[in-house]
N, CA, C and O atoms as a GROMACS GRO file, in nm:
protein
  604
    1UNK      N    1  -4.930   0.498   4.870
    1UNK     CA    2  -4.878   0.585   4.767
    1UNK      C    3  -4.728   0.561   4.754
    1UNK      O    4  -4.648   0.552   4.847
    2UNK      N    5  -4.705   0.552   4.630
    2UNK     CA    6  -4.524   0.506   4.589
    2UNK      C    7  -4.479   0.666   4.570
    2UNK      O    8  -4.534   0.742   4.491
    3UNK      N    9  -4.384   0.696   4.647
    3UNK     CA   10  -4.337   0.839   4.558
    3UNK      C   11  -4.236   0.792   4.436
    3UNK      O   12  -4.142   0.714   4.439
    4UNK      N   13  -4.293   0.872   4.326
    4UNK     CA   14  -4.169   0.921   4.204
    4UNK      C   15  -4.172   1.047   4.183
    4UNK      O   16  -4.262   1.127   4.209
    5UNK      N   17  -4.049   1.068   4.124
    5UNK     CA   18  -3.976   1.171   4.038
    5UNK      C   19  -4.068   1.206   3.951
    5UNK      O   20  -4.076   1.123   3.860
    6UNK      N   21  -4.152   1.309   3.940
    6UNK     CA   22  -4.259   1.346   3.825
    6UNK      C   23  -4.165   1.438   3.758
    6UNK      O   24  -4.050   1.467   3.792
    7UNK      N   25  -4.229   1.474   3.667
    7UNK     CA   26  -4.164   1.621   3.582
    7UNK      C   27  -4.281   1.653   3.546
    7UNK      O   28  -4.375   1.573   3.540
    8UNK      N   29  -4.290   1.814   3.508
    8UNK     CA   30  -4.429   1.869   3.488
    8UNK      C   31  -4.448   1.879   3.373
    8UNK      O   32  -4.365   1.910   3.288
    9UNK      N   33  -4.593   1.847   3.353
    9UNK     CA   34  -4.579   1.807   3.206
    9UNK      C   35  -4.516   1.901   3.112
    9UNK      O   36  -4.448   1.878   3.012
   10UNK      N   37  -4.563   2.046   3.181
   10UNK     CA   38  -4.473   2.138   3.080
   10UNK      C   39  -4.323   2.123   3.035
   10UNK      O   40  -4.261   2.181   2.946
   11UNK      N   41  -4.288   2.036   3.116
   11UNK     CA   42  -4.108   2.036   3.167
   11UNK      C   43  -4.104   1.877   3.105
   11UNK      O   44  -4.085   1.804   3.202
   12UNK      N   45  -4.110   1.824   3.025
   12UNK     CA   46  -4.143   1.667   3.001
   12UNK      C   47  -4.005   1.725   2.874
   12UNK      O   48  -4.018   1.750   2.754
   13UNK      N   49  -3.884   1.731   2.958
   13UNK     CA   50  -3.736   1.733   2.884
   13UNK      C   51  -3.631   1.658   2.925
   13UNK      O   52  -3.626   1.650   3.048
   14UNK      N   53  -3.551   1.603   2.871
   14UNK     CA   54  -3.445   1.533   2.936
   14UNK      C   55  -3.344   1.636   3.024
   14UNK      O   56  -3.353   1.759   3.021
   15UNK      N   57  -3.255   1.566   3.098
   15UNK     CA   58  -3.163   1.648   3.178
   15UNK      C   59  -3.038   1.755   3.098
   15UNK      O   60  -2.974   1.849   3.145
   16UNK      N   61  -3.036   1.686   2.939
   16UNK     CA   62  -2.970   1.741   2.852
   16UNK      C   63  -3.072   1.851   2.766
   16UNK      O   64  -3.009   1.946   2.719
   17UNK      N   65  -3.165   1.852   2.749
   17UNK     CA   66  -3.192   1.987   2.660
   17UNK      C   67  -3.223   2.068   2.704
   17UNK      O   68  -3.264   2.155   2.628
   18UNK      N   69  -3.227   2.094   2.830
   18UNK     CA   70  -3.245   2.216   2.869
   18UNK      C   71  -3.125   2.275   2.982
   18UNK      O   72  -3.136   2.373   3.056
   19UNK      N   73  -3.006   2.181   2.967
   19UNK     CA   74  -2.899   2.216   3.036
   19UNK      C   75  -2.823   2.340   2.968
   19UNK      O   76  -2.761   2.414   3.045
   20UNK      N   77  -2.820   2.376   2.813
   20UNK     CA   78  -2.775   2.517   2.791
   20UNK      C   79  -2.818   2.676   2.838
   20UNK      O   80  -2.760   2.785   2.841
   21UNK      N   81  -2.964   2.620   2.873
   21UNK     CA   82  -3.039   2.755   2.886
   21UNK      C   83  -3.075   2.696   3.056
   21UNK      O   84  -3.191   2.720   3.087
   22UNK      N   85  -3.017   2.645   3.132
   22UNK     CA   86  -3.049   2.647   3.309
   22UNK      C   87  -3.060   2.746   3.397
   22UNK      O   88  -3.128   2.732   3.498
   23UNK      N   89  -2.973   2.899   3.360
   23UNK     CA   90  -3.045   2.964   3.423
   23UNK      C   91  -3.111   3.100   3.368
   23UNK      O   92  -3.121   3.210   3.422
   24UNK      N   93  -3.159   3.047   3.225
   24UNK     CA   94  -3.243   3.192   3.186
   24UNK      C   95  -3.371   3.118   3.268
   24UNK      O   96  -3.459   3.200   3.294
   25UNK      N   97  -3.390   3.029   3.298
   25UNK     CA   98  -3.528   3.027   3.393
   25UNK      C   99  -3.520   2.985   3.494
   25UNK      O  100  -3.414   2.931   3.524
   26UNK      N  101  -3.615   2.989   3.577
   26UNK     CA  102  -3.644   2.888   3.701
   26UNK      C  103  -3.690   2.796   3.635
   26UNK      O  104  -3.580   2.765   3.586
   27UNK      N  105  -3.768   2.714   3.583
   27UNK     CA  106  -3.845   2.578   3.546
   27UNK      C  107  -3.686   2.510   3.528
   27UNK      O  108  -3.624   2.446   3.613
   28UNK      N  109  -3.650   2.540   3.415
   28UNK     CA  110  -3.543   2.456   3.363
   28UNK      C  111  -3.426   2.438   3.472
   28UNK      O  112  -3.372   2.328   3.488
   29UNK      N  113  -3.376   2.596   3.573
   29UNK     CA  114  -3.307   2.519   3.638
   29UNK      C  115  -3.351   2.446   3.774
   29UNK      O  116  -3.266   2.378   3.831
   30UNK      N  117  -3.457   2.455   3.820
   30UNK     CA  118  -3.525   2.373   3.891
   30UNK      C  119  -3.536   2.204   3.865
   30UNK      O  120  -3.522   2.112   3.946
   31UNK      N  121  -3.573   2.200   3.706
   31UNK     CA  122  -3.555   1.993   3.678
   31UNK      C  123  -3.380   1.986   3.665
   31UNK      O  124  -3.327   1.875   3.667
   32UNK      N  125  -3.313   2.083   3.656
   32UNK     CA  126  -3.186   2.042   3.621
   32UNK      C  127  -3.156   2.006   3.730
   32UNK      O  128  -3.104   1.895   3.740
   33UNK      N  129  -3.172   2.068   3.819
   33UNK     CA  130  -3.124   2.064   3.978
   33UNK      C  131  -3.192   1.951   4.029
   33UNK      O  132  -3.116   1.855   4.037
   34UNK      N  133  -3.312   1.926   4.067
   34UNK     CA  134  -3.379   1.842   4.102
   34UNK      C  135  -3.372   1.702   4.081
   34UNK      O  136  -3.393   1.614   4.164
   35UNK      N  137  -3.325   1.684   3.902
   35UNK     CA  138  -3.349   1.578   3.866
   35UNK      C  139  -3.240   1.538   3.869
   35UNK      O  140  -3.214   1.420   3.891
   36UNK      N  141  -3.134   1.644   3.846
   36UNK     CA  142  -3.006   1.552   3.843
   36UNK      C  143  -2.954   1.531   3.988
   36UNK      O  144  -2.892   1.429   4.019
   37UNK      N  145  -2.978   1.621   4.067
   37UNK     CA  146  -2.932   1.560   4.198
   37UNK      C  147  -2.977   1.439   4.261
   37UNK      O  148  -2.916   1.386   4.354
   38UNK      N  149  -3.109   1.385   4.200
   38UNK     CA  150  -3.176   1.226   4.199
   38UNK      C  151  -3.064   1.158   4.115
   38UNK      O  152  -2.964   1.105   4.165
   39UNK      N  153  -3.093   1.164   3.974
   39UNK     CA  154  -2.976   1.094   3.900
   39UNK      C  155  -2.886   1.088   3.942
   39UNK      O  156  -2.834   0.980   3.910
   40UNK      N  157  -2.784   1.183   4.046
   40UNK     CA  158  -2.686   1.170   4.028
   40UNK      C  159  -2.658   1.079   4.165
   40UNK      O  160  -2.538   1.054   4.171
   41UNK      N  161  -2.720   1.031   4.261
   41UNK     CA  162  -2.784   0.957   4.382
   41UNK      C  163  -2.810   0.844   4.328
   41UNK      O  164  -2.757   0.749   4.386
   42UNK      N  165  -2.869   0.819   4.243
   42UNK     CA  166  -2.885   0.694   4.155
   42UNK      C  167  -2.761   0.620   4.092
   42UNK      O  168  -2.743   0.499   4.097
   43UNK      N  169  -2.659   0.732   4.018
   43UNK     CA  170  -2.593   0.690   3.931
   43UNK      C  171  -2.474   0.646   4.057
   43UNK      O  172  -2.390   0.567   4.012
   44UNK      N  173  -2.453   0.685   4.212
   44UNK     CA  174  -2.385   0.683   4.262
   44UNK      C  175  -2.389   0.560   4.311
   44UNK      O  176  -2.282   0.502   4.326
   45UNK      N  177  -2.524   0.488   4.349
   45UNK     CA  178  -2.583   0.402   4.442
   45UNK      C  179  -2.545   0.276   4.298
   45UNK      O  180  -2.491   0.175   4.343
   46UNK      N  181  -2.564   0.272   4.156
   46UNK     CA  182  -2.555   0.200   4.076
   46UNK      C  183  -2.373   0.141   4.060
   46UNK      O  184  -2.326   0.028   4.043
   47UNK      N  185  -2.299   0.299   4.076
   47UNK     CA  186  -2.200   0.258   4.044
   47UNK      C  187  -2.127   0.177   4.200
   47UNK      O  188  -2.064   0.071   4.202
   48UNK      N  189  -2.148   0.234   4.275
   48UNK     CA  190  -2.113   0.090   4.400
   48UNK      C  191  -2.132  -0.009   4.424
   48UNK      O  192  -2.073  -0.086   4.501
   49UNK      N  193  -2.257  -0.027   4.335
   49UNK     CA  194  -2.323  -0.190   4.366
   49UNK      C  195  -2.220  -0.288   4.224
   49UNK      O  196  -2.172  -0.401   4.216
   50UNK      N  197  -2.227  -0.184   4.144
   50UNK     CA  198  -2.123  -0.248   4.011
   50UNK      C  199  -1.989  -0.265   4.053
   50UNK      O  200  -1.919  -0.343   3.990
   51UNK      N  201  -1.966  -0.234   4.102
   51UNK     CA  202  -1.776  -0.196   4.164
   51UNK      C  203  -1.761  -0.244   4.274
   51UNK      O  204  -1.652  -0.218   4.324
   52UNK      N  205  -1.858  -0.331   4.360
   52UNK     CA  206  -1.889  -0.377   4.494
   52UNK      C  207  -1.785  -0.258   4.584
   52UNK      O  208  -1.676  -0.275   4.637
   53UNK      N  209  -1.843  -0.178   4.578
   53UNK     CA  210  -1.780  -0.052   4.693
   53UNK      C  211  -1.652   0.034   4.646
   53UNK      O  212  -1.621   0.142   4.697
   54UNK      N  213  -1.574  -0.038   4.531
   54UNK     CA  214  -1.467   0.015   4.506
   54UNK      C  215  -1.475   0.135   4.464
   54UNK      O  216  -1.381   0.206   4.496
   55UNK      N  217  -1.587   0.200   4.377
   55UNK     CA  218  -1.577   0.310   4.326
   55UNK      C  219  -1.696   0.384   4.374
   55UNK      O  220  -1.795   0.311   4.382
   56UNK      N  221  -1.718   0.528   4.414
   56UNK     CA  222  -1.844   0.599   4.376
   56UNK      C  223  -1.816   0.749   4.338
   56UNK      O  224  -1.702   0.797   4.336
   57UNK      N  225  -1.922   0.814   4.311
   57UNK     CA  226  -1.912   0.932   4.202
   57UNK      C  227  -1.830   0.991   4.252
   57UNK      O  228  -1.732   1.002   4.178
   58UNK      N  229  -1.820   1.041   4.354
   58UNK     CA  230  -1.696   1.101   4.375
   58UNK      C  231  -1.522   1.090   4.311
   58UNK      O  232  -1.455   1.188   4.280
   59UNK      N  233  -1.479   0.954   4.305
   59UNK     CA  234  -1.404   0.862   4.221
   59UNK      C  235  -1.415   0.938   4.083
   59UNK      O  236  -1.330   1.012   4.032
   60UNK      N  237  -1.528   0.906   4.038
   60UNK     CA  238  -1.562   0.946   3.875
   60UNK      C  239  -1.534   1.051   3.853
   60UNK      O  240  -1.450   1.066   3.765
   61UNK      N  241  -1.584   1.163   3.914
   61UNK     CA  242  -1.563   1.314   3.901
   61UNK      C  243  -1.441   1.356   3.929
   61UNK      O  244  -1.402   1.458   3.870
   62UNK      N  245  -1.331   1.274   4.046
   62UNK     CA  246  -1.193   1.300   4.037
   62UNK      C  247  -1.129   1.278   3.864
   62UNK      O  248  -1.074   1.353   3.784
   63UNK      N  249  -1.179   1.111   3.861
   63UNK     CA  250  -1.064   1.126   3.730
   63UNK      C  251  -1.121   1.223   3.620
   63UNK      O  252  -1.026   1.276   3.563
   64UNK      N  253  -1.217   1.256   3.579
   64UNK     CA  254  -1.281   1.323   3.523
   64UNK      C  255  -1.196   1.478   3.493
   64UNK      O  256  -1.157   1.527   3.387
   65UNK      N  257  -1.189   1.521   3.615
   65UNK     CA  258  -1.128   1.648   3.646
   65UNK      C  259  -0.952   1.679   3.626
   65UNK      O  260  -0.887   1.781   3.600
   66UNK      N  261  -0.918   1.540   3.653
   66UNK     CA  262  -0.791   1.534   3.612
   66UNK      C  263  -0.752   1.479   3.464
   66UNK      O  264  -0.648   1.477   3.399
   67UNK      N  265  -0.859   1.444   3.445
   67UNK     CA  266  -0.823   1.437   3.250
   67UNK      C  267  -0.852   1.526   3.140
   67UNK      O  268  -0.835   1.505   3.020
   68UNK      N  269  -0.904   1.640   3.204
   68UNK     CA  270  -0.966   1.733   3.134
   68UNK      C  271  -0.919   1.912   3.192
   68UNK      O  272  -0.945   2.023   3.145
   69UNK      N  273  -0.845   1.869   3.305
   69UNK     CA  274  -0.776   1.981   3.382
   69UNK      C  275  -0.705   2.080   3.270
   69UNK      O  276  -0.745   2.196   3.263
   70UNK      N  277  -0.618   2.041   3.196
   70UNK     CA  278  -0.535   2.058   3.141
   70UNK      C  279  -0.481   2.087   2.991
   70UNK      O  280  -0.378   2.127   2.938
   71UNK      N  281  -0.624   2.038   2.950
   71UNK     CA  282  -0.620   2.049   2.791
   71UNK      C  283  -0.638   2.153   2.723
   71UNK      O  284  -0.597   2.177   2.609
   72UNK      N  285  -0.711   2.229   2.803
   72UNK     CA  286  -0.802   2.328   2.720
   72UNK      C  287  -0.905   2.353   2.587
   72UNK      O  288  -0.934   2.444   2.510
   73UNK      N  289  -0.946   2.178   2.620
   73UNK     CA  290  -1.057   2.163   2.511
   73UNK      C  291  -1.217   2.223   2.634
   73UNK      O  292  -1.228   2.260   2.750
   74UNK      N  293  -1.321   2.198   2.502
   74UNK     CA  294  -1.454   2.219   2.602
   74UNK      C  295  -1.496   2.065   2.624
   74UNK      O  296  -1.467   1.964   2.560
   75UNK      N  297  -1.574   2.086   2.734
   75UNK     CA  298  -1.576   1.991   2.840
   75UNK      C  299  -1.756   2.029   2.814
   75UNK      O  300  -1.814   2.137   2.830
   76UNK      N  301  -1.800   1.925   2.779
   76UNK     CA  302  -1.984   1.951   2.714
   76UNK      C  303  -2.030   1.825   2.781
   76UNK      O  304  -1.952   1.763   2.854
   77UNK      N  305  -2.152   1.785   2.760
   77UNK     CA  306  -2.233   1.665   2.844
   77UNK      C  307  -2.182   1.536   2.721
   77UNK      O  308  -2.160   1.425   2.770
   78UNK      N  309  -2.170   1.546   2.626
   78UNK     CA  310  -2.096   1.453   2.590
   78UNK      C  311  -1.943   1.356   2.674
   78UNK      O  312  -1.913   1.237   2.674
   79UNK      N  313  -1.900   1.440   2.717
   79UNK     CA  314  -1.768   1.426   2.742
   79UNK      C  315  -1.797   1.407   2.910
   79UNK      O  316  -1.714   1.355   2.985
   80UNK      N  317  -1.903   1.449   2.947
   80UNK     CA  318  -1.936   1.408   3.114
   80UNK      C  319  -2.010   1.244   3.064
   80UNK      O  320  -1.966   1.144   3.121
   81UNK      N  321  -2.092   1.233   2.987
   81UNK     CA  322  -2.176   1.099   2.962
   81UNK      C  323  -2.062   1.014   2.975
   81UNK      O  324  -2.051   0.940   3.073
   82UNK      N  325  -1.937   1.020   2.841
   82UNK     CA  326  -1.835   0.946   2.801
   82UNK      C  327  -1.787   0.887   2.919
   82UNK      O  328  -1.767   0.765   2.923
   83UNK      N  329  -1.762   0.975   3.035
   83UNK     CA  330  -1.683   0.956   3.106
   83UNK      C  331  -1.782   0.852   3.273
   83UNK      O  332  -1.728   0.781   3.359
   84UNK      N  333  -1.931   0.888   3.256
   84UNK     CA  334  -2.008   0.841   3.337
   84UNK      C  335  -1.994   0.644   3.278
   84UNK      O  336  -1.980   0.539   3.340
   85UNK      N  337  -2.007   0.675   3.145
   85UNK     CA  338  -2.025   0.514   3.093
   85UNK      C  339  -1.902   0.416   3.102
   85UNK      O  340  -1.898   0.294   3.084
   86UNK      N  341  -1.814   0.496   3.132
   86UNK     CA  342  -1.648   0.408   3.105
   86UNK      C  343  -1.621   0.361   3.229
   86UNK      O  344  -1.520   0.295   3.251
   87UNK      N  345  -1.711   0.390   3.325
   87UNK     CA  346  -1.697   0.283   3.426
   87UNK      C  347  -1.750   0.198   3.466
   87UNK      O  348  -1.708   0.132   3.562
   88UNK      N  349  -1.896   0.168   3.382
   88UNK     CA  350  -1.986  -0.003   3.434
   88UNK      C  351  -2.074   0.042   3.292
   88UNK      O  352  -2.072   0.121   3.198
   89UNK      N  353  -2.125  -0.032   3.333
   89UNK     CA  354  -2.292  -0.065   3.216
   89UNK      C  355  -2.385   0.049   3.301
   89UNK      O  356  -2.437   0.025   3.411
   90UNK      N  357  -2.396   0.194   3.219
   90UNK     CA  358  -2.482   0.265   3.267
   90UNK      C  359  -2.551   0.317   3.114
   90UNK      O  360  -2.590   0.434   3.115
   91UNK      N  361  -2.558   0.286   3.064
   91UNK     CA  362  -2.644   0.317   2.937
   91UNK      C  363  -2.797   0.327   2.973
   91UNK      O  364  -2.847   0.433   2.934
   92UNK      N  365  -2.913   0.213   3.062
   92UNK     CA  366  -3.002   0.230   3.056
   92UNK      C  367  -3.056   0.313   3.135
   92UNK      O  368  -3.179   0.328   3.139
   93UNK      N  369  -2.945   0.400   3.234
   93UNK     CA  370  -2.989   0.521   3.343
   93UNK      C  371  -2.914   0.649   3.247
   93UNK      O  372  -2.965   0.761   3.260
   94UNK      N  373  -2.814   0.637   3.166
   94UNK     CA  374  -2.820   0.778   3.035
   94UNK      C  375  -2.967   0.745   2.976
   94UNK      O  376  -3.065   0.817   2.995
   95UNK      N  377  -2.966   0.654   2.919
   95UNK     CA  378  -3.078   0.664   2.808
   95UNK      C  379  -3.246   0.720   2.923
   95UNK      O  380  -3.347   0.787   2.901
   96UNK      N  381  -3.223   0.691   2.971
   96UNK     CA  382  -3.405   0.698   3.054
   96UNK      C  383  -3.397   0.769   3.148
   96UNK      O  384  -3.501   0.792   3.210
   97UNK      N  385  -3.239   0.844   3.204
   97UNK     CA  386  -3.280   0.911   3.347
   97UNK      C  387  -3.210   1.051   3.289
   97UNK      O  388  -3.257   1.150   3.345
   98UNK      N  389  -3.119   1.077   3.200
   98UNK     CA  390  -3.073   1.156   3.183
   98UNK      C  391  -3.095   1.206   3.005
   98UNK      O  392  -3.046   1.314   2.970
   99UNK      N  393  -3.154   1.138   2.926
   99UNK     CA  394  -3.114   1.171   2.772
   99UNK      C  395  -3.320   1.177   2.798
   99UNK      O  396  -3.393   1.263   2.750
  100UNK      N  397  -3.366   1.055   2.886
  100UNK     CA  398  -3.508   1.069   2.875
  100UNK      C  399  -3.623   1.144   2.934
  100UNK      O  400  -3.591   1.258   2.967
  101UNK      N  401  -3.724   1.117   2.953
  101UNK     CA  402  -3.863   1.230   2.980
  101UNK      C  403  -3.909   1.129   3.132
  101UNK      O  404  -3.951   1.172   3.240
  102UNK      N  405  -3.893   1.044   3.107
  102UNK     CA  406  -3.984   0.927   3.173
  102UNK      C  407  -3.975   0.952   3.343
  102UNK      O  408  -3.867   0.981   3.396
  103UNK      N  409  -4.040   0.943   3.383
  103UNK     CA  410  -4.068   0.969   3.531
  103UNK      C  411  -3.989   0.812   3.596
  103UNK      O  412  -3.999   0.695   3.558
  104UNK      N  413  -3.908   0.880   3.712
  104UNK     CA  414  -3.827   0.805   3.814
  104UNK      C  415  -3.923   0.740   3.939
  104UNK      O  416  -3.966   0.805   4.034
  105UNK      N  417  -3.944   0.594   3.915
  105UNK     CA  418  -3.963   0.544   4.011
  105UNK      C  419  -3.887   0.492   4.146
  105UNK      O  420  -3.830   0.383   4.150
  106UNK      N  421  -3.891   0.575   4.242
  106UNK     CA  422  -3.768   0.600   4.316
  106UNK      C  423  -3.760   0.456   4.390
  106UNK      O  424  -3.660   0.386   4.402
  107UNK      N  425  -3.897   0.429   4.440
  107UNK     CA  426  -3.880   0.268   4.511
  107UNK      C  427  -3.838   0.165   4.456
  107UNK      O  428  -3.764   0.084   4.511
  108UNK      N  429  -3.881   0.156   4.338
  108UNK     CA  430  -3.895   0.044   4.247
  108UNK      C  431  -3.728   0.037   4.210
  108UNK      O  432  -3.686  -0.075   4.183
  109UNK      N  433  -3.639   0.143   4.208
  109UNK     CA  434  -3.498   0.170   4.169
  109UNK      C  435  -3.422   0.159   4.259
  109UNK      O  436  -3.302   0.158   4.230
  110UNK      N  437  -3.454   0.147   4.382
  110UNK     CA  438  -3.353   0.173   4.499
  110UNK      C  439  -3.368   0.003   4.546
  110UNK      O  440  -3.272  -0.036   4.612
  111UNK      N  441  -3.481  -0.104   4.518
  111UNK     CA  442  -3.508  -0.219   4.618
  111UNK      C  443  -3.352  -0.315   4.572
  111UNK      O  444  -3.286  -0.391   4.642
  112UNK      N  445  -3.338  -0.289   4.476
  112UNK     CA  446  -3.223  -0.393   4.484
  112UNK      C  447  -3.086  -0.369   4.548
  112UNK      O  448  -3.012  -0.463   4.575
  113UNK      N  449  -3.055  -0.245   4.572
  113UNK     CA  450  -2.986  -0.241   4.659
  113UNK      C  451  -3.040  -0.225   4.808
  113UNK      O  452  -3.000  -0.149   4.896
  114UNK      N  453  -3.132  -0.307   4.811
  114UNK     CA  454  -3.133  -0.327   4.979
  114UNK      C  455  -3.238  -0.214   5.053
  114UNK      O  456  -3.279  -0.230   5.168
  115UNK      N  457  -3.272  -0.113   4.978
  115UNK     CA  458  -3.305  -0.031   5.034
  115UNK      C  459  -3.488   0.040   5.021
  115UNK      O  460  -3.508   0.130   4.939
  116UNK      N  461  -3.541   0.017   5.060
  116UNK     CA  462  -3.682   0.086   5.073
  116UNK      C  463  -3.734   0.259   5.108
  116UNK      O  464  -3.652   0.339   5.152
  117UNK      N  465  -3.831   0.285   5.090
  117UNK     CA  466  -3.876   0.400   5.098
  117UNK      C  467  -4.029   0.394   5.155
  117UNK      O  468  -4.116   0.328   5.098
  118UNK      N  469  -4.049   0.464   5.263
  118UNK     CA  470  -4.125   0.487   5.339
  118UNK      C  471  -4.191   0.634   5.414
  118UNK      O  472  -4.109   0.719   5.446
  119UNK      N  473  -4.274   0.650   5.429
  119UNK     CA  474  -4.356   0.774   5.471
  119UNK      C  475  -4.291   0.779   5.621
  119UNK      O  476  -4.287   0.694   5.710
  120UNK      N  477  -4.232   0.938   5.612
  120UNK     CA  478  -4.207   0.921   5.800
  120UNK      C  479  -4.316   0.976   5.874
  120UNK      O  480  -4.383   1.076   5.847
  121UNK      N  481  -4.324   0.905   5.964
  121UNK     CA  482  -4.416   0.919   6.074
  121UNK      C  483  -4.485   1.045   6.174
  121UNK      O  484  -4.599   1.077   6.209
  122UNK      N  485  -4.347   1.094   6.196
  122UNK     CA  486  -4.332   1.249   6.205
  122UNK      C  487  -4.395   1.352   6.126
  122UNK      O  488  -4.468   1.440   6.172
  123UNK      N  489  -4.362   1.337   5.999
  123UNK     CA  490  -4.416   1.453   5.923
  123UNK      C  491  -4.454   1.335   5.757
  123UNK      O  492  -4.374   1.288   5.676
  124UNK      N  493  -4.578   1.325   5.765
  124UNK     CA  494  -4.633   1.276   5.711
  124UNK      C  495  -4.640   1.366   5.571
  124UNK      O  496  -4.636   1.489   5.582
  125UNK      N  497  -4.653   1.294   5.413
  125UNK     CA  498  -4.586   1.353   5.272
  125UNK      C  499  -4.412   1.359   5.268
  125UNK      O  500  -4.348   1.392   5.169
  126UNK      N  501  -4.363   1.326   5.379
  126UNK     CA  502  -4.246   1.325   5.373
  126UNK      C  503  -4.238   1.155   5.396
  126UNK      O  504  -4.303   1.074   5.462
  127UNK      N  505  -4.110   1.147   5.297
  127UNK     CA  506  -4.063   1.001   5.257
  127UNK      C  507  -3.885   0.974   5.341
  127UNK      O  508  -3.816   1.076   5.330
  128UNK      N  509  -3.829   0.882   5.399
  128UNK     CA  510  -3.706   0.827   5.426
  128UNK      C  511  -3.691   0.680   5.359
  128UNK      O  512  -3.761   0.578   5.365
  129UNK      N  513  -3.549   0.720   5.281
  129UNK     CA  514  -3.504   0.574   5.252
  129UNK      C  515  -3.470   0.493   5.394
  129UNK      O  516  -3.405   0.542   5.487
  130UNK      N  517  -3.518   0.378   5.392
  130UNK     CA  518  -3.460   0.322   5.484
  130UNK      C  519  -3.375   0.170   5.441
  130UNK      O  520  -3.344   0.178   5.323
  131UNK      N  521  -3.328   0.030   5.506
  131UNK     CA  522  -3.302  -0.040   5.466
  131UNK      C  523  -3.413  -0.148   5.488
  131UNK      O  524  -3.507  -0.145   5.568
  132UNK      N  525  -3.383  -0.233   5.408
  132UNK     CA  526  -3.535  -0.359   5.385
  132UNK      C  527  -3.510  -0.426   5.491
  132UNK      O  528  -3.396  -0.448   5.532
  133UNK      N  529  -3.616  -0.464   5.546
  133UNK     CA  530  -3.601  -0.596   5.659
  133UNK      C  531  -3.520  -0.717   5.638
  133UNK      O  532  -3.474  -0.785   5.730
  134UNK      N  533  -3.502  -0.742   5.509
  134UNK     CA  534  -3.423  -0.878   5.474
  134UNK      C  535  -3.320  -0.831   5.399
  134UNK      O  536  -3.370  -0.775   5.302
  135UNK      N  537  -3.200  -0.826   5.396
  135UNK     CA  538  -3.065  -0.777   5.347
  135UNK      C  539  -3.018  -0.932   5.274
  135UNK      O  540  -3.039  -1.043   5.324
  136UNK      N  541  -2.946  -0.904   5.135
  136UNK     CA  542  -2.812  -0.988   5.100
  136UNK      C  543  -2.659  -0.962   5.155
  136UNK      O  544  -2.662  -0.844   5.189
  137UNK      N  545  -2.582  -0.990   5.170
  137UNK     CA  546  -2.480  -0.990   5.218
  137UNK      C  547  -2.404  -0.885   5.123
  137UNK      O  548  -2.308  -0.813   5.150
  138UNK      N  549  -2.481  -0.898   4.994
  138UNK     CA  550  -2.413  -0.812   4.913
  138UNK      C  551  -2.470  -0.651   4.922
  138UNK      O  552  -2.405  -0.548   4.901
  139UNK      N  553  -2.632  -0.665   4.965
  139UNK     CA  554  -2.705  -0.540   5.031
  139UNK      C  555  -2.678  -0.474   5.155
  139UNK      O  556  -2.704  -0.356   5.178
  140UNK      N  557  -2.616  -0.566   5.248
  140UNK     CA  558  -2.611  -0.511   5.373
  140UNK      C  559  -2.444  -0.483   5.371
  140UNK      O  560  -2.392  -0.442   5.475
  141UNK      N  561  -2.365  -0.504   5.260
  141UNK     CA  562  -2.204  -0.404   5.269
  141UNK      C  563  -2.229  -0.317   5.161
  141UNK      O  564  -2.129  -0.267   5.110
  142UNK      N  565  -2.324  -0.292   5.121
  142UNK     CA  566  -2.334  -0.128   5.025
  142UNK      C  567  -2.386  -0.059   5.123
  142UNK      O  568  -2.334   0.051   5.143
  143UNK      N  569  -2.489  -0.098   5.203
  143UNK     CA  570  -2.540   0.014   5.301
  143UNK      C  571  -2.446   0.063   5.437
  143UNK      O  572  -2.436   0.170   5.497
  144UNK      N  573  -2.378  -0.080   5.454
  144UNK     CA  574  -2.309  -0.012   5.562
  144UNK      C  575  -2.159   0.069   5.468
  144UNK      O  576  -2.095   0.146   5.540
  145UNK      N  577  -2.109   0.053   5.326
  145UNK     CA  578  -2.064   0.152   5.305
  145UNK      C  579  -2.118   0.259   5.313
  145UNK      O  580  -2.059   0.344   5.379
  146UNK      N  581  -2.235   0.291   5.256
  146UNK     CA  582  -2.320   0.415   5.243
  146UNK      C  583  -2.304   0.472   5.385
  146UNK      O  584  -2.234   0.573   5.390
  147UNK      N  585  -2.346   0.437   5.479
  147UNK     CA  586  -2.343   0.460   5.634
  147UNK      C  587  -2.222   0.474   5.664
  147UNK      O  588  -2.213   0.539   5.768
  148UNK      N  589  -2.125   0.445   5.624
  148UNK     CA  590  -1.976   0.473   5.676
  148UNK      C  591  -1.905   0.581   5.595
  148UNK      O  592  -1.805   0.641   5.633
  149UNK      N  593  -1.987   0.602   5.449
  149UNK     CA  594  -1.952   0.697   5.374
  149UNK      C  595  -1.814   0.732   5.305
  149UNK      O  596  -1.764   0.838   5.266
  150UNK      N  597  -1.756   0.538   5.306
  150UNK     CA  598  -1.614   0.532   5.216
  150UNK      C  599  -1.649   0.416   5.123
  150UNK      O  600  -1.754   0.384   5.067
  151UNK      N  601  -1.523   0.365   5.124
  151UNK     CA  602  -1.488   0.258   5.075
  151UNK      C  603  -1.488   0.147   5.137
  151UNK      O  604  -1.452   0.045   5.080
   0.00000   0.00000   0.00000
């Protein structure tokens, strides 16, 4: 069994239309939460492998915060997207992980950076990323950033 990211069919919304109304319910803020804290794991793991280590979300959300500190305009998912895309080629994870419906294949998304997903042993239905038996040189210094948790 591969685990993915399902959404229920009732809930078959992008991460944007139901971000105005997140907490008149639980459903909605449950995929908001859920899904974007995947996306946003994704978008983090994408933008390091693009930036070979130089940048990750954290980075983004600084300048983010400091360009918008101050203005006193509104600050909407437009203006978070704008600011997600101005640092690599992320259009096809807005368009399909965040604007879309489509269910996240978590293995199938994570193998190129090096990394696999597996059932733990211990407590079985439960999944750990781990790293692949065979690393690139370019896979095995994203993970040991990841593992060192800088730059």
């Amino acid at each position: 069994m591969k685990p993915t990211f399902s959404i229920p069919p009732a809930h078959n919304l992008s991460l944007i239309a139901p971000s105005p109304e997140k907490f008149a319910n639980a459903a909605n803020y449950d995929l908001i939460y859920r899904k974007g804290m995947l996306v946003a794991a994704l978008y983090d793991l994408q933008l390091r492998w693009q930036s070979r280590n130089r940048f990750d979300l954290a980075d983004v959300m600084k300048d983010f915060y400091q360009k918008n500190a101050f203005t006193g305009g509104e600050v909407g998912n437009q203006e978070v997207l704008q600011e997600m895309e101005s640092v690599g080629d992320f259009a096809r994870l807005i368009r399909d992980d965040i604007a879309g419906v489509q269910q996240i294949n978590l293995a199938e998304r994570v193998k190129i950076y090096g990394l696999v997903i597996i059932e733990n042993p211990a407590t079985p239905g439960r999944w750990q990323l781990k790293p692949a038996a065979k690393l690139s040189p370019r896979q095995r210094n994203l993970i040991s950033n990841l593992a060192n948790n800088g730059h």
